[in-house]
Structure formats: C-alpha cells, structure tokens
PyMOL Python script that loads the backbone (N, CA, C, O; Angstrom):
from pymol import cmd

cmd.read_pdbstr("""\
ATOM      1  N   UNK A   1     -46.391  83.367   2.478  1.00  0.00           N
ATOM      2  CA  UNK A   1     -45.177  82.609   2.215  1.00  0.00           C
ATOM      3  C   UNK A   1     -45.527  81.432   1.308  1.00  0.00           C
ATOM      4  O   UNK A   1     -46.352  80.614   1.715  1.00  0.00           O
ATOM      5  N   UNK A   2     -44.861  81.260  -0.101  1.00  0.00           N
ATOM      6  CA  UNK A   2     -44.645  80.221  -0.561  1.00  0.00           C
ATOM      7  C   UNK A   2     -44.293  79.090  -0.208  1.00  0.00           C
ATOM      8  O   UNK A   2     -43.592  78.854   0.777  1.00  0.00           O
ATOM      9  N   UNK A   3     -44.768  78.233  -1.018  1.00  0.00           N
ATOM     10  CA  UNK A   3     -44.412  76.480   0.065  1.00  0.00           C
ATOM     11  C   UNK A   3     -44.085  75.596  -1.583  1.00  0.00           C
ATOM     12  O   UNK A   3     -44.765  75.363  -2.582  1.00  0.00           O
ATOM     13  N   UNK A   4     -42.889  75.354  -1.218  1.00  0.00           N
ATOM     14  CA  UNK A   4     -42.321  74.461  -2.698  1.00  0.00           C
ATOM     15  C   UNK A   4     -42.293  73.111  -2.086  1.00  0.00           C
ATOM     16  O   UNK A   4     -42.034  72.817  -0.919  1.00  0.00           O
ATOM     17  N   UNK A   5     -42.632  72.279  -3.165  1.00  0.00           N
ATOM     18  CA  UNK A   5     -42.931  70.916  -3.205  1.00  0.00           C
ATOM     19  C   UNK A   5     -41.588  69.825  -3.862  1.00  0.00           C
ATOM     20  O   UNK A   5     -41.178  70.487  -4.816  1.00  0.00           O
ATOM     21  N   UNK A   6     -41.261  69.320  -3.842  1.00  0.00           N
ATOM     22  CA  UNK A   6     -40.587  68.428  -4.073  1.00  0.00           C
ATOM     23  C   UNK A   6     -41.262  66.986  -5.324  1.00  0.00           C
ATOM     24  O   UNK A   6     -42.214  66.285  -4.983  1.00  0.00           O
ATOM     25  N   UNK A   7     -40.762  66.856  -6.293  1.00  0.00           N
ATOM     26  CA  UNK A   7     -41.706  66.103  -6.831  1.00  0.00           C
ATOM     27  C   UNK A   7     -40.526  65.351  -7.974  1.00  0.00           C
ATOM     28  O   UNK A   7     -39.524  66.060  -8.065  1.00  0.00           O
ATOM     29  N   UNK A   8     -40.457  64.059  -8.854  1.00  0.00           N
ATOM     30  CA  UNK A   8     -40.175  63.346  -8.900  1.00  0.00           C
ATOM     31  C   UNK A   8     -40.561  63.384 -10.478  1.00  0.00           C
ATOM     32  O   UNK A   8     -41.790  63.326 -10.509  1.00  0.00           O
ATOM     33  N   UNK A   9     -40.054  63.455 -11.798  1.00  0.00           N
ATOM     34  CA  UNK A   9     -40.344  63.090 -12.816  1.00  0.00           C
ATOM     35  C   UNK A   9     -39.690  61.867 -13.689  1.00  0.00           C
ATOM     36  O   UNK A   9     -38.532  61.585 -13.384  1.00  0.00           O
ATOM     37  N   UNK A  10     -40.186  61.250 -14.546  1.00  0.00           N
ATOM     38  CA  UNK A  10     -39.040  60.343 -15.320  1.00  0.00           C
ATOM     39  C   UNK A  10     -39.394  61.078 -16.645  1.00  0.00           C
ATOM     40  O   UNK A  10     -40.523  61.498 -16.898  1.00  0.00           O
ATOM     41  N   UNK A  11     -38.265  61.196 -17.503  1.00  0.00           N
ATOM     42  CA  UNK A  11     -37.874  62.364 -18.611  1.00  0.00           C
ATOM     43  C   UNK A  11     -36.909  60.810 -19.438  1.00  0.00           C
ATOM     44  O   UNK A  11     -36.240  59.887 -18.975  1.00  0.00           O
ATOM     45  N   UNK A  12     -37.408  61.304 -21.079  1.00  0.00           N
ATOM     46  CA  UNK A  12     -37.331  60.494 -22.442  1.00  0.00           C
ATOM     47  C   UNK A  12     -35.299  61.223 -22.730  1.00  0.00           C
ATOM     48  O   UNK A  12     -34.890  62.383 -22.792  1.00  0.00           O
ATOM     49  N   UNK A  13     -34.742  60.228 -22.804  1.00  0.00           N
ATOM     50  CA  UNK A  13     -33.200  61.154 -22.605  1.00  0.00           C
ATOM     51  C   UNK A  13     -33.034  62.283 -23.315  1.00  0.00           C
ATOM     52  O   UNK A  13     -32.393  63.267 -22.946  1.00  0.00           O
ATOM     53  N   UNK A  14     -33.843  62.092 -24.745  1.00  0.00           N
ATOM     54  CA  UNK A  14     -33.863  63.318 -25.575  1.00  0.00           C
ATOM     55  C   UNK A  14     -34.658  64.882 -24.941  1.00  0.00           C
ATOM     56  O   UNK A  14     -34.510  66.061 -25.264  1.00  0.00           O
ATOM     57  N   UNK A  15     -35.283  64.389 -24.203  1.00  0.00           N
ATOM     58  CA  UNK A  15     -36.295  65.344 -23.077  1.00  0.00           C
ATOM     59  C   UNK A  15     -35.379  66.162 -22.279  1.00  0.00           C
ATOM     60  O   UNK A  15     -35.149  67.367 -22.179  1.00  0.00           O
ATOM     61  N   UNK A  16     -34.887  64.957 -21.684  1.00  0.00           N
ATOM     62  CA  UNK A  16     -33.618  65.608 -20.874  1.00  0.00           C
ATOM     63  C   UNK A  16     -32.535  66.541 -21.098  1.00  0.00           C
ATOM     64  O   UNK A  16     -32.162  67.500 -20.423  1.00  0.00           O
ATOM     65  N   UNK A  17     -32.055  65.997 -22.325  1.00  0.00           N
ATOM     66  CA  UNK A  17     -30.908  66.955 -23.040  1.00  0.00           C
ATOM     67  C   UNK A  17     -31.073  67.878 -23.568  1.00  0.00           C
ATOM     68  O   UNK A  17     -30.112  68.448 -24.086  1.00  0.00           O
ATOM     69  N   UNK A  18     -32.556  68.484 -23.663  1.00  0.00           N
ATOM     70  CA  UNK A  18     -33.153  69.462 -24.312  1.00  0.00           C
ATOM     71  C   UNK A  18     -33.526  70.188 -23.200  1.00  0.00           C
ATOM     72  O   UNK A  18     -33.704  71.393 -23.375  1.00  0.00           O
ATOM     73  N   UNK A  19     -33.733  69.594 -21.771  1.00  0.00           N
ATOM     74  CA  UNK A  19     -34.008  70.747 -20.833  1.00  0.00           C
ATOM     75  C   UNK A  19     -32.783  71.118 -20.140  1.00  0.00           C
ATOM     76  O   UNK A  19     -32.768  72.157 -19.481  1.00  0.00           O
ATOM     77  N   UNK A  20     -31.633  70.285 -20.231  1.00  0.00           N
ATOM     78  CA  UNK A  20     -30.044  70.446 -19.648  1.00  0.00           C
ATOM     79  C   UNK A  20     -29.759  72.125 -20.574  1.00  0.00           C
ATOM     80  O   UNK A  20     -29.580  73.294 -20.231  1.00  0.00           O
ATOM     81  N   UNK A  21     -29.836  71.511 -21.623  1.00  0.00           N
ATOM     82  CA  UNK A  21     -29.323  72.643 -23.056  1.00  0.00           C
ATOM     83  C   UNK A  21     -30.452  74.136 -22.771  1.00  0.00           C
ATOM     84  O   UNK A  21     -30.065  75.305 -22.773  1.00  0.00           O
ATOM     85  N   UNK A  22     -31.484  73.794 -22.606  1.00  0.00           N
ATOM     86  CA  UNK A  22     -32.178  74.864 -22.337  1.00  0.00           C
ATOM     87  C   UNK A  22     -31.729  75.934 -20.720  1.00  0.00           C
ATOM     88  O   UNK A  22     -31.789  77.135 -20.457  1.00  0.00           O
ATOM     89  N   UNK A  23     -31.369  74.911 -20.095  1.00  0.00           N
ATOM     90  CA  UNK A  23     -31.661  76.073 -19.049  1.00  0.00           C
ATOM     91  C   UNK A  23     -30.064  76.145 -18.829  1.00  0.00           C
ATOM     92  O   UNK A  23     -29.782  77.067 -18.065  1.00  0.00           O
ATOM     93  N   UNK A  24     -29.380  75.705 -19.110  1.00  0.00           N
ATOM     94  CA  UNK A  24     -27.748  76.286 -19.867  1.00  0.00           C
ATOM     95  C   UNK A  24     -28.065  77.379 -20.267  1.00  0.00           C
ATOM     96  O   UNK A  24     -28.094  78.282 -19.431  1.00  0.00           O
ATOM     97  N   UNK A  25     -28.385  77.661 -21.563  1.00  0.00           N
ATOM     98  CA  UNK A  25     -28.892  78.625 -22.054  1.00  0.00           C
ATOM     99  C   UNK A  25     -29.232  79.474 -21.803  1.00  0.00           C
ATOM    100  O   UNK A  25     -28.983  80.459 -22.499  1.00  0.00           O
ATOM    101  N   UNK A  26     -30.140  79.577 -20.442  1.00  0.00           N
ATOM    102  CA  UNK A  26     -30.699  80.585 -19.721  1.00  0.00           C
ATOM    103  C   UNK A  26     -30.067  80.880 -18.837  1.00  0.00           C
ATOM    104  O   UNK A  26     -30.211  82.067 -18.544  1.00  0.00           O
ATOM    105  N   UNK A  27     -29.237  80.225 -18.089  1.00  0.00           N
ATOM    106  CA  UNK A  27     -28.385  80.231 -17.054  1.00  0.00           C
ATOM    107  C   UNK A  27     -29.354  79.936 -15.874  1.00  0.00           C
ATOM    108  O   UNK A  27     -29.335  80.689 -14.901  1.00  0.00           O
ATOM    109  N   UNK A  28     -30.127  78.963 -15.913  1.00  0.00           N
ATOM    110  CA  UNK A  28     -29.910  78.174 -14.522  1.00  0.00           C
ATOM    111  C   UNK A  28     -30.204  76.679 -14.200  1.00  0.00           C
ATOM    112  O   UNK A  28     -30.206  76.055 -15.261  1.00  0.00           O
ATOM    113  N   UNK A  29     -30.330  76.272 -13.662  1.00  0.00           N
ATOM    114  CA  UNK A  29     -30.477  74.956 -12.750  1.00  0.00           C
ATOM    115  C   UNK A  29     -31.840  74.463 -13.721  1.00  0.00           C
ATOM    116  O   UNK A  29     -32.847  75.048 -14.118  1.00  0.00           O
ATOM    117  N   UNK A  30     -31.323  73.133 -13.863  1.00  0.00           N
ATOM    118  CA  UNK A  30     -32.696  72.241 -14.681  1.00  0.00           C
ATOM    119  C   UNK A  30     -34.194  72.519 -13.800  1.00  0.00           C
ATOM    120  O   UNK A  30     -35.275  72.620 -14.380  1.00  0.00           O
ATOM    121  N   UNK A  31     -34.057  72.602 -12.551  1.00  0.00           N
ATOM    122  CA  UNK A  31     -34.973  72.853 -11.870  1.00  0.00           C
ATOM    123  C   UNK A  31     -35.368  74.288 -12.031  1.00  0.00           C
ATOM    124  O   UNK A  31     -36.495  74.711 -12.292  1.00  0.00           O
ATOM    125  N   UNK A  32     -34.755  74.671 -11.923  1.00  0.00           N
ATOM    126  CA  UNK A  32     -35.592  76.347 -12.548  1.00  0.00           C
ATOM    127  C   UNK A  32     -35.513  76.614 -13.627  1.00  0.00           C
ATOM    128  O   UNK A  32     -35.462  77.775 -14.033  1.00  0.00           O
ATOM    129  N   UNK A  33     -35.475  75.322 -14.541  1.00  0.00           N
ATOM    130  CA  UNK A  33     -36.109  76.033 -15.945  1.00  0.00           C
ATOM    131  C   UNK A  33     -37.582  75.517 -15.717  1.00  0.00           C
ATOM    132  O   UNK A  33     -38.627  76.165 -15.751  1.00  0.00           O
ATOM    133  N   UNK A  34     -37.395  74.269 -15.492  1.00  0.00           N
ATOM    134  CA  UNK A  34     -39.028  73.245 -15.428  1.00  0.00           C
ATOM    135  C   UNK A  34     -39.671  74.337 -14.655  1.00  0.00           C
ATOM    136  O   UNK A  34     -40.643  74.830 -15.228  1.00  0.00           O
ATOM    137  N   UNK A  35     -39.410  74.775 -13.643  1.00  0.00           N
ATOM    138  CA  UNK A  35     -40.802  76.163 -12.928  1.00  0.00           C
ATOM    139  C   UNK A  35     -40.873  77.177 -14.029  1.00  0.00           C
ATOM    140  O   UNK A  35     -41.964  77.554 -14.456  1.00  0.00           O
ATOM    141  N   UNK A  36     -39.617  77.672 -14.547  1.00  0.00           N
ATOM    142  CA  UNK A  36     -39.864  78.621 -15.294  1.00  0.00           C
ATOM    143  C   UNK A  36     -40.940  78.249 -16.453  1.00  0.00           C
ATOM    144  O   UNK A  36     -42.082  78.705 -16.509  1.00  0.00           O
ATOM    145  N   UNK A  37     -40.419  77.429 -17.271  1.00  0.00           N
ATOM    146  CA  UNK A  37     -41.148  76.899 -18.763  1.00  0.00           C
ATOM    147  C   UNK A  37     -42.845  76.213 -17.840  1.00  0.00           C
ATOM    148  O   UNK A  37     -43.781  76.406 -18.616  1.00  0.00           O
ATOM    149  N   UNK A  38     -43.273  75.630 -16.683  1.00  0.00           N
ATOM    150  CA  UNK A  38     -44.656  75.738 -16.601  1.00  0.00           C
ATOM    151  C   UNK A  38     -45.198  77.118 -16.074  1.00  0.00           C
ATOM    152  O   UNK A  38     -46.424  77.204 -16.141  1.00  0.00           O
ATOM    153  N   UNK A  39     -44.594  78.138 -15.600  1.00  0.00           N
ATOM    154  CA  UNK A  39     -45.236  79.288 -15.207  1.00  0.00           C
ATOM    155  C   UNK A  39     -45.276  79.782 -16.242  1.00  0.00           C
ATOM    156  O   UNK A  39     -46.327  80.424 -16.225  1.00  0.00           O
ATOM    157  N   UNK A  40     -44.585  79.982 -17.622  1.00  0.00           N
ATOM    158  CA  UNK A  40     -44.869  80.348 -18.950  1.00  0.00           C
ATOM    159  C   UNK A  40     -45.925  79.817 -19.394  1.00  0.00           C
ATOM    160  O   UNK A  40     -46.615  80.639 -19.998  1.00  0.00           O
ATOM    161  N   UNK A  41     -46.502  78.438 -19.343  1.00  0.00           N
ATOM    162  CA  UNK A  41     -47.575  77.752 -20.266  1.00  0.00           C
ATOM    163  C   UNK A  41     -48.575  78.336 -19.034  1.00  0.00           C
ATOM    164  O   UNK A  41     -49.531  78.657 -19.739  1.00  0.00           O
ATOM    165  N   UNK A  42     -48.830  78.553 -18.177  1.00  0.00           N
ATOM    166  CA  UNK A  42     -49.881  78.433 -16.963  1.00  0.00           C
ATOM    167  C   UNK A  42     -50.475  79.889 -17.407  1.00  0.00           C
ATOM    168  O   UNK A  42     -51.681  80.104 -17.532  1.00  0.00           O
ATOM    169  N   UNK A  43     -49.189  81.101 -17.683  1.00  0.00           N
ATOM    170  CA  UNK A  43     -49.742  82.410 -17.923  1.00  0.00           C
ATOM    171  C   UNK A  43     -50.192  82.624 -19.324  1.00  0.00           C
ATOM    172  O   UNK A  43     -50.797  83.633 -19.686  1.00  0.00           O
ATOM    173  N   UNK A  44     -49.845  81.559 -20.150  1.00  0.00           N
ATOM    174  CA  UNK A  44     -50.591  81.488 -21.150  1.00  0.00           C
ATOM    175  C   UNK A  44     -52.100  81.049 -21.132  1.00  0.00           C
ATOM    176  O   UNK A  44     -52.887  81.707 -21.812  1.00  0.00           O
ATOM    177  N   UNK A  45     -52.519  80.066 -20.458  1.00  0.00           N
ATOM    178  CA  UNK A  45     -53.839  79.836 -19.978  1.00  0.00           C
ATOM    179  C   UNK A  45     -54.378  80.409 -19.641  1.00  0.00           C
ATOM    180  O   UNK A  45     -55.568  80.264 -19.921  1.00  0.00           O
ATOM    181  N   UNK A  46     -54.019  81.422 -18.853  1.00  0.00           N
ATOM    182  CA  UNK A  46     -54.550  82.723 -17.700  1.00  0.00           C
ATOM    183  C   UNK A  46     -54.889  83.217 -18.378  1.00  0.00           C
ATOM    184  O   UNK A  46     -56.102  83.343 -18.210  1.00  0.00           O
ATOM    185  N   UNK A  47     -54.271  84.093 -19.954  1.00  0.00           N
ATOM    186  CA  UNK A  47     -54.480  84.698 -20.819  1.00  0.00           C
ATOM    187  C   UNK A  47     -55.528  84.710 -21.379  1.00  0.00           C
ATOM    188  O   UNK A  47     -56.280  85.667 -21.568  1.00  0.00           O
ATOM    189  N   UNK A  48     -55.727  82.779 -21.920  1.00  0.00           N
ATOM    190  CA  UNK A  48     -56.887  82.660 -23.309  1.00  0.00           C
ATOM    191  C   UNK A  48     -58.108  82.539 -22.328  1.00  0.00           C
ATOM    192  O   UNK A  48     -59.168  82.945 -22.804  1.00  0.00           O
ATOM    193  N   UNK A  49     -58.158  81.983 -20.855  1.00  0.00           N
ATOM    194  CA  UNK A  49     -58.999  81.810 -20.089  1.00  0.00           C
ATOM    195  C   UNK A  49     -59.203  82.739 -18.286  1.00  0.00           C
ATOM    196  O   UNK A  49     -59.409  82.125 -17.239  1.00  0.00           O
ATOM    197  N   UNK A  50     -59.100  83.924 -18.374  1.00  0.00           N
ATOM    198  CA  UNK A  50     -58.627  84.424 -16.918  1.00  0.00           C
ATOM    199  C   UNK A  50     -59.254  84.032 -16.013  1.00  0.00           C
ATOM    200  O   UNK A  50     -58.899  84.420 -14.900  1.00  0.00           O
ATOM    201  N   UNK A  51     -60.674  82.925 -16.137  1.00  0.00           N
ATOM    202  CA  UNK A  51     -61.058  82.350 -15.132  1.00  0.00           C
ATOM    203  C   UNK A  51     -60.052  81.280 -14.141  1.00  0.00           C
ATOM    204  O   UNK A  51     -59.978  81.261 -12.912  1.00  0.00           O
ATOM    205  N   UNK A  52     -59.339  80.432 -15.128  1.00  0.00           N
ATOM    206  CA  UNK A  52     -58.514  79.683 -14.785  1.00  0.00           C
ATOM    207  C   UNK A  52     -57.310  80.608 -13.801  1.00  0.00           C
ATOM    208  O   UNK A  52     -56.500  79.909 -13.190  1.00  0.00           O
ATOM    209  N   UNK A  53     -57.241  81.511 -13.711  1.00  0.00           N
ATOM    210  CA  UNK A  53     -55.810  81.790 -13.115  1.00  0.00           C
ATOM    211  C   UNK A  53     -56.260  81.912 -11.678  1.00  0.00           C
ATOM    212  O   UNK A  53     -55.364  81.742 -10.851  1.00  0.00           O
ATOM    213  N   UNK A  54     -57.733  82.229 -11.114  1.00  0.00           N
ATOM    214  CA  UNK A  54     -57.734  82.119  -9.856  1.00  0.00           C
ATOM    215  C   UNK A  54     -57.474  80.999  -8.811  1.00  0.00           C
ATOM    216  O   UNK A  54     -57.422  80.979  -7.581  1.00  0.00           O
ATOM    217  N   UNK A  55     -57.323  80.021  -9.855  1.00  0.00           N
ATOM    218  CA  UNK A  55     -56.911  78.718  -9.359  1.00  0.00           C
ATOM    219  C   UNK A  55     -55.672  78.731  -9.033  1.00  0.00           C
ATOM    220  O   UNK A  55     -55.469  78.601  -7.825  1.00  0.00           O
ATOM    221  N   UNK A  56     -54.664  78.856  -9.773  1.00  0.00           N
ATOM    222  CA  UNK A  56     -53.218  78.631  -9.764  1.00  0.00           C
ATOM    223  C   UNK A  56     -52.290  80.261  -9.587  1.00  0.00           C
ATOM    224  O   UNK A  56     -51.249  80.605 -10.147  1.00  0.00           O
ATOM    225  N   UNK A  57     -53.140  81.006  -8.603  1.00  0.00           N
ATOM    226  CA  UNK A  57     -52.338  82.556  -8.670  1.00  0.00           C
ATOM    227  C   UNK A  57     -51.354  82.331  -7.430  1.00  0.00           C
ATOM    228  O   UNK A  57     -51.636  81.671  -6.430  1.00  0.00           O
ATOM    229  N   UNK A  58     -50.184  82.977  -7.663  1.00  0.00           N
ATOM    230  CA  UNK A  58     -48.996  82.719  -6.864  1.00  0.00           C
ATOM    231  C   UNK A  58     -48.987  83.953  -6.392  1.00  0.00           C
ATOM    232  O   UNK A  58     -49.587  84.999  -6.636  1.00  0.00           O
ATOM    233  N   UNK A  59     -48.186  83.600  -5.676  1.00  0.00           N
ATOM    234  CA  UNK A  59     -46.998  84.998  -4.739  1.00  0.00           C
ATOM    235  C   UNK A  59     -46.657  86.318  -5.287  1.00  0.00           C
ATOM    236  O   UNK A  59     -45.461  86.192  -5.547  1.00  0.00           O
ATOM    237  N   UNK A  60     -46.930  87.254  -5.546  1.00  0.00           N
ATOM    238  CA  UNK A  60     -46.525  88.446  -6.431  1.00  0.00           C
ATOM    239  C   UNK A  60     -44.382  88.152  -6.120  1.00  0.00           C
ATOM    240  O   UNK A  60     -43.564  88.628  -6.908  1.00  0.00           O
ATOM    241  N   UNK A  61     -44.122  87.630  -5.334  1.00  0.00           N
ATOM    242  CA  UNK A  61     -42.606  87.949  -5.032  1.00  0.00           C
ATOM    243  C   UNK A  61     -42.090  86.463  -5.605  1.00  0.00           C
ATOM    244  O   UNK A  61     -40.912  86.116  -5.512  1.00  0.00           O
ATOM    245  N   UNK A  62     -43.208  85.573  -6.255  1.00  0.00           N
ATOM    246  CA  UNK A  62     -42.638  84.298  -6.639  1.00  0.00           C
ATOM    247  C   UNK A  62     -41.484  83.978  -8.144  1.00  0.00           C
ATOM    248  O   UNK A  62     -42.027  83.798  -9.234  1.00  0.00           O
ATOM    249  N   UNK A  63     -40.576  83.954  -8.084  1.00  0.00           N
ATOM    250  CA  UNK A  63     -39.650  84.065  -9.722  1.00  0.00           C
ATOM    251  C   UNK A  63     -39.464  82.826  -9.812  1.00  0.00           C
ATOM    252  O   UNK A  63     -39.698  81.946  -8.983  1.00  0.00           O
ATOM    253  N   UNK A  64     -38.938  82.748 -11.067  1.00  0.00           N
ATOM    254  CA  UNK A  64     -38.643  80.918 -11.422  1.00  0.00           C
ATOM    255  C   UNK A  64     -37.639  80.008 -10.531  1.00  0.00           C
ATOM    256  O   UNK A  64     -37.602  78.868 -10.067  1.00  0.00           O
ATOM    257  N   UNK A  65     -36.781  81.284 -10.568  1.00  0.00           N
ATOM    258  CA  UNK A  65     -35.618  80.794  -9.481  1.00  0.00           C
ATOM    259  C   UNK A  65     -35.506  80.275  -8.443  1.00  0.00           C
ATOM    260  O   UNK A  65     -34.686  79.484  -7.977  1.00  0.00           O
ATOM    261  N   UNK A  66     -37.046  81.120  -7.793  1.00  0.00           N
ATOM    262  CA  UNK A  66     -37.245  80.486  -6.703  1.00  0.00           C
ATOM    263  C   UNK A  66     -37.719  79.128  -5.990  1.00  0.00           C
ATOM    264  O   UNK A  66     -37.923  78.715  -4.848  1.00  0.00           O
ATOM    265  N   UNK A  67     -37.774  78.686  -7.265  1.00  0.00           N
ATOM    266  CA  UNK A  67     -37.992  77.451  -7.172  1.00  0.00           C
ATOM    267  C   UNK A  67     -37.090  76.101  -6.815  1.00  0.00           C
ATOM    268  O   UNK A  67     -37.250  74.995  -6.299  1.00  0.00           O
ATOM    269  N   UNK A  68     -36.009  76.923  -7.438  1.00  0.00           N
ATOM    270  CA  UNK A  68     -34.432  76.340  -7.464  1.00  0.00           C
ATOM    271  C   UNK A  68     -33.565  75.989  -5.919  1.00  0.00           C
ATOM    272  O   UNK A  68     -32.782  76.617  -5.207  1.00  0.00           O
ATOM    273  N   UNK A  69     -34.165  74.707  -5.885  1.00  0.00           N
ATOM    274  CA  UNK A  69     -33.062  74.182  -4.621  1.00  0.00           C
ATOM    275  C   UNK A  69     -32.072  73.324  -4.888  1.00  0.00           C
ATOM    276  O   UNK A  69     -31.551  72.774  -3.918  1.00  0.00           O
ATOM    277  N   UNK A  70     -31.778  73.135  -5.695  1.00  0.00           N
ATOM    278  CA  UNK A  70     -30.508  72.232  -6.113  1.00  0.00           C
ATOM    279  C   UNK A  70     -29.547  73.347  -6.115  1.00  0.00           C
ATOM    280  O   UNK A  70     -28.781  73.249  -5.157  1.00  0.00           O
ATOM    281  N   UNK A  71     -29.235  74.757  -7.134  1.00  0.00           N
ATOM    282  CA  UNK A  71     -28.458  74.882  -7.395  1.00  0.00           C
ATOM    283  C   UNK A  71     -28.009  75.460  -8.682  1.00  0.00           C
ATOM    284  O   UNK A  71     -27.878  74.504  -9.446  1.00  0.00           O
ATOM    285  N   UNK A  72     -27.771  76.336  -9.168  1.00  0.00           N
ATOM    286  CA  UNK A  72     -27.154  76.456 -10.589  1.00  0.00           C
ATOM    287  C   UNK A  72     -25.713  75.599 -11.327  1.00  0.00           C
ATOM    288  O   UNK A  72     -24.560  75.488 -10.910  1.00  0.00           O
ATOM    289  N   UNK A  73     -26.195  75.228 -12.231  1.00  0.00           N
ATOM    290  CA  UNK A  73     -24.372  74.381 -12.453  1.00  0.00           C
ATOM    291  C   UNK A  73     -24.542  73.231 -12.057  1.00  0.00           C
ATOM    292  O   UNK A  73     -23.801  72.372 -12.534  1.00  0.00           O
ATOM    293  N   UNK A  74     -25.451  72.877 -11.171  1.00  0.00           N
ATOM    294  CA  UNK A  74     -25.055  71.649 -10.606  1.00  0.00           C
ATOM    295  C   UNK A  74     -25.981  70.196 -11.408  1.00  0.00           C
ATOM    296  O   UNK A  74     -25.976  69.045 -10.972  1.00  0.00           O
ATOM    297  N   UNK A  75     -26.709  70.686 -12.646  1.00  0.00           N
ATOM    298  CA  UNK A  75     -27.394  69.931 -13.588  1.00  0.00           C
ATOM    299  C   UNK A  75     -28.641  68.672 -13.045  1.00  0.00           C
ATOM    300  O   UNK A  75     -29.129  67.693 -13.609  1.00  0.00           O
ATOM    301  N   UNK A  76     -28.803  69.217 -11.842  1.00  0.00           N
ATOM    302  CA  UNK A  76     -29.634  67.967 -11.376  1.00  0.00           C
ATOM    303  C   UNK A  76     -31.198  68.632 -11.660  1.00  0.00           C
ATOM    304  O   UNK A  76     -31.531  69.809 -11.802  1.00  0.00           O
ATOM    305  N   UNK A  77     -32.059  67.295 -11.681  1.00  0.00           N
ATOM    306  CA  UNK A  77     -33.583  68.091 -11.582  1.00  0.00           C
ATOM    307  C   UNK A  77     -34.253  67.087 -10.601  1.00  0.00           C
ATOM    308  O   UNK A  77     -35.413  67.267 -10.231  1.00  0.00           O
TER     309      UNK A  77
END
""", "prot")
cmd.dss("prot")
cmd.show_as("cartoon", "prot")
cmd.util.cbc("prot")
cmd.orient("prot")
C-alpha cells in the first residue's frame, strides 16, 4: 500500500498559471499534474541512469491521479 504525503510549496504566480493551464489541459487537479509532471522527470532519470530508480520505485498500481486528494476542478494544490 502506498502512503501519500502531504507537502507544502510556494510557486512564482507565473509558475502557477502555467501549472493551473497545464493540468486544465490534461484534465485534472493541480495536484495531479505536480505527481504527474515529477513521475515524468523521475522516469526520465531511471532511463539515463537505471541505478537510480531502485531508490524511488513505486507501486506497479500507482497513477498520477492517485495522488489527487483535493479533487478535479477544484484548482487547489
């Protein structure tokens, strides 16, 4: 079982409006884009380095979404 963390960022407004617009875009919750867009850069690492991924290997049943406790629509992160 996965265990999600709760965590706290401060974001540049232009930062912000670019991750609002982004995960619009994608259709979901600011919070599941931010999991989504670092599990993208993380499997990129894994890639150039596959030593690194034994560190940070997740859940085979883990999706971005699942990260998402706020909500879709509801624009909070």
């Amino acid at each position: 079982m996965s265990r999600t963390l709760l965590i706290h960022i401060k974001l540049e407004p232009e930062l912000k409006d670019f991750l609002r617009e982004t995960a619009k875009e994608q259709a979901r919750s600011m919070n599941a884009q931010i999991a989504f867009m670092l599990q993208q850069e993380m499997k990129k690492k894994e890639a150039s380095n596959p030593a690194v991924g034994s560190r940070f290997d997740a859940s085979p049943n883990t999706k971005p979404d699942s990260f998402d406790t706020i909500g879709k629509g509801q624009g909070h992160a």
